[in-house]
Biotite code that builds the C-alpha atoms (Angstrom):
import biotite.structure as struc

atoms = struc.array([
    struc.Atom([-96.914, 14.589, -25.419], chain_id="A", res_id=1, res_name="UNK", atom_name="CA", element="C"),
    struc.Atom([-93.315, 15.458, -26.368], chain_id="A", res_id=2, res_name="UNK", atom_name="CA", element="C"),
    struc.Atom([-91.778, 17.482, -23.473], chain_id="A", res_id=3, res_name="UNK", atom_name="CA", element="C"),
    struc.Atom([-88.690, 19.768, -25.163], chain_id="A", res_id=4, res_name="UNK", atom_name="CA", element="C"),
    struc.Atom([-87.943, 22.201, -21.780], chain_id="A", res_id=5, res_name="UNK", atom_name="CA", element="C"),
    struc.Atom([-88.183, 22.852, -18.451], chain_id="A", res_id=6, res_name="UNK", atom_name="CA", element="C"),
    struc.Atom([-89.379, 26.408, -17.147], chain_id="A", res_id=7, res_name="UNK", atom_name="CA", element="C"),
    struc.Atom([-88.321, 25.520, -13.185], chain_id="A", res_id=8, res_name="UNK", atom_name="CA", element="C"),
    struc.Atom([-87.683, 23.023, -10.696], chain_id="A", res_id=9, res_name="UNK", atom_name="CA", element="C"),
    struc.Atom([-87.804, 23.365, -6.932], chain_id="A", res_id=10, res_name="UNK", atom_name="CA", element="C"),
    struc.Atom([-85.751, 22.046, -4.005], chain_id="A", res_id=11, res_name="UNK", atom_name="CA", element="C"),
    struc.Atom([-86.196, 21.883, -0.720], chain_id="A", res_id=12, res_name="UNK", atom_name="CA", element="C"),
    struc.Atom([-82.671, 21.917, 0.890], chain_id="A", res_id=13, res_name="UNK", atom_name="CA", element="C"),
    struc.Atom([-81.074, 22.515, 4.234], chain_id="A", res_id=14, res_name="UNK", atom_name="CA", element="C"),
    struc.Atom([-78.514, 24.518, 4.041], chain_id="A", res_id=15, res_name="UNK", atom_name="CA", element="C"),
    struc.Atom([-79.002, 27.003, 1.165], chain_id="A", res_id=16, res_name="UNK", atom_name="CA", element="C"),
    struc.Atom([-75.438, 28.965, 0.563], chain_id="A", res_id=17, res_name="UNK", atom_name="CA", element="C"),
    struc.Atom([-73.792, 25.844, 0.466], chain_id="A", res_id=18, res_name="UNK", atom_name="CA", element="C"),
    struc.Atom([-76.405, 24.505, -2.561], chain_id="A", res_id=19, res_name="UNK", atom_name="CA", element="C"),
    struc.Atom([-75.769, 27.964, -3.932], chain_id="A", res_id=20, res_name="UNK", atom_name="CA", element="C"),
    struc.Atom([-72.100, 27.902, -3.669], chain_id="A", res_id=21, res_name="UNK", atom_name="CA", element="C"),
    struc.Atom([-72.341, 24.747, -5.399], chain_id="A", res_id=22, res_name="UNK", atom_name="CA", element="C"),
    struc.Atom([-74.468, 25.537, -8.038], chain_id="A", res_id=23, res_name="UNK", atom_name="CA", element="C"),
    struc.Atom([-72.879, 28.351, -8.929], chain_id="A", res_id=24, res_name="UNK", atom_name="CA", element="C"),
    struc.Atom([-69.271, 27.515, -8.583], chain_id="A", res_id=25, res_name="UNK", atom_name="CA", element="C"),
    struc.Atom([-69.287, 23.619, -10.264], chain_id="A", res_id=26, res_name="UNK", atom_name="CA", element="C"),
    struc.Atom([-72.343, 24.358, -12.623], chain_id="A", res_id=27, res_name="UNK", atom_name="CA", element="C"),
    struc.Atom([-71.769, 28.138, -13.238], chain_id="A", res_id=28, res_name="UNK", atom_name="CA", element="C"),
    struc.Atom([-75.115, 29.049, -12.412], chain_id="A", res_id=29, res_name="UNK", atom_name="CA", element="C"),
    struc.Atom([-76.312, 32.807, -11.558], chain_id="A", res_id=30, res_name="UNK", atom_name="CA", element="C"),
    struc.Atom([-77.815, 33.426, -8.407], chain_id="A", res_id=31, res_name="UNK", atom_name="CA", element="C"),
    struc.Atom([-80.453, 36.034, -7.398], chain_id="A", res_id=32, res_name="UNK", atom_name="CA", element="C"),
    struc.Atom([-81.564, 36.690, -3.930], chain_id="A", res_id=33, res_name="UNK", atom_name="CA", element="C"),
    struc.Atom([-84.818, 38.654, -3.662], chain_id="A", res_id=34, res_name="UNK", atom_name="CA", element="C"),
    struc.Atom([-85.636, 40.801, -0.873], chain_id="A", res_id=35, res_name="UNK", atom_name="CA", element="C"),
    struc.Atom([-87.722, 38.079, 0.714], chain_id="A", res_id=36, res_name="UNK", atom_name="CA", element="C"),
    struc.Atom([-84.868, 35.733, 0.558], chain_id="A", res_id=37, res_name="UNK", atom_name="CA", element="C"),
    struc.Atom([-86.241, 33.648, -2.081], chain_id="A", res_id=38, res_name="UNK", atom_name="CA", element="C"),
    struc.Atom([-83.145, 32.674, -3.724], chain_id="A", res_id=39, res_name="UNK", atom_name="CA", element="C"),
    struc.Atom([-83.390, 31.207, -7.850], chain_id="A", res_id=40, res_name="UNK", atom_name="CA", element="C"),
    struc.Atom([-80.808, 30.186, -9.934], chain_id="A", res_id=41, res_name="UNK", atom_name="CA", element="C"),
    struc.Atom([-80.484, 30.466, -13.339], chain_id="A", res_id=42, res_name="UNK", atom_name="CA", element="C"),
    struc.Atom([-78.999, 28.523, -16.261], chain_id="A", res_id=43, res_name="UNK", atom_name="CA", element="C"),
    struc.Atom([-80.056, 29.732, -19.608], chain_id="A", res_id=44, res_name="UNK", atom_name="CA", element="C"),
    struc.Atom([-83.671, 29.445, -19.844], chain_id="A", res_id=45, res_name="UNK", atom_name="CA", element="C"),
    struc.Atom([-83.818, 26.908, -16.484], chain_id="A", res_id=46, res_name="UNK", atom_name="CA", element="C"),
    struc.Atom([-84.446, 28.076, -13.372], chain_id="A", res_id=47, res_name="UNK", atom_name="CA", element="C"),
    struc.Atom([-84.055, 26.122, -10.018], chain_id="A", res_id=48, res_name="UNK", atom_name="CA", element="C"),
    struc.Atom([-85.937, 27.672, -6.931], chain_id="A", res_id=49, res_name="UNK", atom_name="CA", element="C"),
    struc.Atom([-84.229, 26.882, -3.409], chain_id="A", res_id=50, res_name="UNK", atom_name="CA", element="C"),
    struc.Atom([-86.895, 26.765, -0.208], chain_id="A", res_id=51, res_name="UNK", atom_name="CA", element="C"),
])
């Protein structure tokens, strides 16, 4: 099996603005926060979930 992609990963931090801030501001990633406060990043088609 040849794997070409990724559709998400998941991480399980501690402090999530400061994985956000980092994400965003080093990596340039997009953040969304839903109203449930499940936060995902995005980078093109890869998406990393933060619980």
């Amino acid at each position: 099996m040849l794997i070409n992609a990724r559709d998400h990963l998941l991480l399980t931090i501690k402090d999530i603005q400061t994985s956000c801030a980092f994400y965003a501001n080093i990596l340039g990633m997009q953040i969304n926060t839903f109203a449930d406060n499940h936060t995902v990043l995005h980078f093109g088609q890869m998406e990393i979930n933060f619980h």
